[in-house]
C-alpha positions as CSV (number, residue, x, y, z in Angstrom):
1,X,128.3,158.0,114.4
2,X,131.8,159.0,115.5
3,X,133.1,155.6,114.7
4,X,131.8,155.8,111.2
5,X,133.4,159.0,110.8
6,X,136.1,157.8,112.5
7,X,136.3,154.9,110.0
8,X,136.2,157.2,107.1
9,X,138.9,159.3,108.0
10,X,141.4,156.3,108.5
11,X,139.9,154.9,105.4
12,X,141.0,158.1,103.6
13,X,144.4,158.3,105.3
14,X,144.9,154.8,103.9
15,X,144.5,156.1,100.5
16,X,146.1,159.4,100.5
17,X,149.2,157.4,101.6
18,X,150.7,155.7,97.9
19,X,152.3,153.2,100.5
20,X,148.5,151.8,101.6
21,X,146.6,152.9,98.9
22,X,146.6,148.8,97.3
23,X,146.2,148.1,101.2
24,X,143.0,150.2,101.5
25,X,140.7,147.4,99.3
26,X,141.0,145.0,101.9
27,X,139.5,147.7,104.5
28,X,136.2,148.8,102.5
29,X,133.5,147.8,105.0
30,X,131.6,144.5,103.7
31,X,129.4,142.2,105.3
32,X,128.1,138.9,104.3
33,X,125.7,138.0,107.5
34,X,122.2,135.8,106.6
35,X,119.8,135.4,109.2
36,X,116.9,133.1,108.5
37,X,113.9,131.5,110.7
38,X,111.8,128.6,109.7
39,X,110.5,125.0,109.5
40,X,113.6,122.3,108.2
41,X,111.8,120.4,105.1
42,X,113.3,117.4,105.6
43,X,115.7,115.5,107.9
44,X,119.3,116.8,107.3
45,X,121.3,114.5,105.4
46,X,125.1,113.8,106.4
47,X,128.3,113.5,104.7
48,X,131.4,111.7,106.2
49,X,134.5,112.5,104.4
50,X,137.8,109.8,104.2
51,X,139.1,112.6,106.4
52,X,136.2,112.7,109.2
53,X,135.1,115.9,108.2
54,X,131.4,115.9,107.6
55,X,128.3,118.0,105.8
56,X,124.7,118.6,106.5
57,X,123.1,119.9,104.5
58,X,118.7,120.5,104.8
59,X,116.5,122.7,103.1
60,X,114.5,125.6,105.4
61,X,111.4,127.4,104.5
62,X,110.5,130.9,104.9
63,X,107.4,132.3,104.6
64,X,106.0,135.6,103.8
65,X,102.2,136.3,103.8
66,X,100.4,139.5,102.2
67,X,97.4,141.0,100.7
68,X,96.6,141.0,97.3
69,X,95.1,143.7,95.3
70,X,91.8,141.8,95.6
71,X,92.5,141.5,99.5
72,X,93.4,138.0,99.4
73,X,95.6,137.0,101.8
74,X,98.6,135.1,99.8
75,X,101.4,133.0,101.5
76,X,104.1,132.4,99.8
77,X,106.9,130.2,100.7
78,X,111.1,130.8,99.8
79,X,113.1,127.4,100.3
80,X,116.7,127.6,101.5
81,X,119.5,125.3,101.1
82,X,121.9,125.2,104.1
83,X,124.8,123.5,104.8
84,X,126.9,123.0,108.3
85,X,130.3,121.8,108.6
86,X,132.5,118.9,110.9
87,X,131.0,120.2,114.4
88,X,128.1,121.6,113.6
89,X,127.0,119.4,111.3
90,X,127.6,116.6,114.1
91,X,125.1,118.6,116.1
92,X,122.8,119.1,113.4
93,X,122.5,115.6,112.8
94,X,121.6,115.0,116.3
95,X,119.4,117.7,117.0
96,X,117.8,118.9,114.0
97,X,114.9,117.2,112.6
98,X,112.1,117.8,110.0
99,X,109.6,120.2,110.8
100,X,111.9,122.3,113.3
101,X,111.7,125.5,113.7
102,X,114.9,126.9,113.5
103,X,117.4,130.0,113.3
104,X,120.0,129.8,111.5
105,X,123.5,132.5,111.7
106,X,125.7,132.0,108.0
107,X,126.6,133.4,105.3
108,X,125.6,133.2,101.7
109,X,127.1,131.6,99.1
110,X,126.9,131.2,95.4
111,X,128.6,128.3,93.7
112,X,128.7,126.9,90.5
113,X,129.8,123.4,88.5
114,X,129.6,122.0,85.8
115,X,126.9,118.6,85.1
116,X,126.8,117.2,81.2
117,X,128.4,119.9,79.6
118,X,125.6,122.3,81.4
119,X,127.0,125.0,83.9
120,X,124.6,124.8,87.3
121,X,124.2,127.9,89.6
122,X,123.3,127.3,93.1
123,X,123.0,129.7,95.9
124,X,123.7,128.4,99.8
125,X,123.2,129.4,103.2
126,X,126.6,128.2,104.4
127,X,125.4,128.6,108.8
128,X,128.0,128.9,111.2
129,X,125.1,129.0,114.2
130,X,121.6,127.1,114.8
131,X,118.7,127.6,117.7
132,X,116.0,125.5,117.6
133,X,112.7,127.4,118.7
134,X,110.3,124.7,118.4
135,X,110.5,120.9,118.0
136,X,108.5,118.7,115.6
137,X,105.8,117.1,117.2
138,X,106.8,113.6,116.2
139,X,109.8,114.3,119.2
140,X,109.1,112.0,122.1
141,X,110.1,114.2,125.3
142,X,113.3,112.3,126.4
143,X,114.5,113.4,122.2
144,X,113.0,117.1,123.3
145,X,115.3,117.2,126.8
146,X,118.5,116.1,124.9
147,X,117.9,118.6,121.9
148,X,117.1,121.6,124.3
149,X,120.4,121.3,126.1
150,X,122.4,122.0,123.0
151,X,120.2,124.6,121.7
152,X,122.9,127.8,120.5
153,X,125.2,125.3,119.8
């Protein structure tokens, strides 16, 4: 509490002062933080730029189960596209696997281009961090060792 208000004062200081005030925009508290857990749908697929740089990028499931107003009980499933860059996605690509339970650390991001003539919208989890919390089954237990040891990469 008395850094909030703390914050607040400075933040109006800032702008009281005609010097800051333009300055005081780039203060304004903002966060863009996305936490997600659930199963990877599908092994990630890689990018490898002329550069080295490379992209995965995987979709991730979420699900959310509820009631109905006839009592049923109702799963229903959000898909995520994310995307990890160079060092990441180099551990991604060796660790991460379909039907891993994962949490992923980003950021969201919307993007748009344009295909055809038509302008296409698509929304991102861009990750910065990964933990794998469960393994797919298919994982023989040598794959299991090697992936454990660079979980929180």
């Amino acid at each position: 509490m008395f850094r909030t208000a703390l914050l607040r004062s400075a933040g109006a200081k800032l702008v009281a002062n005609p010097a800051l005030k333009s300055q005081a925009r780039y203060l304004s508290p903002s966060m863009n933080k996305v936490i997600l857990m659930g199963n990877v749908g599908q092994d990630p697929k890689i990018i490898q730029f002329d550069n080295g740089k490379k992209l995965a990028t995987f979709s991730l499931a979420t699900s959310r189960r509820y009631k109905d107003g006839e009592g049923n009980l109702v799963e229903q499933t959000e898909w995520h596209k994310v995307r990890f860059n160079n060092e990441k996605a180099e551990l991604v690509e060796r660790l991460i696997k379909k039907g891993a339970l994962v949490t992923i650390d980003g950021t969201i991001r919307y993007d748009s281009f344009n295909k055809d003539g038509v302008e296409i919208h698509t929304t991102n989890i861009v990750g910065t961090n990964f933990d794998i919390k469960a393994f797919p089954k298919r994982l023989n237990p040598e794959e299991q060792a090697e992936g454990q040891s660079g979980e929180n990469a």
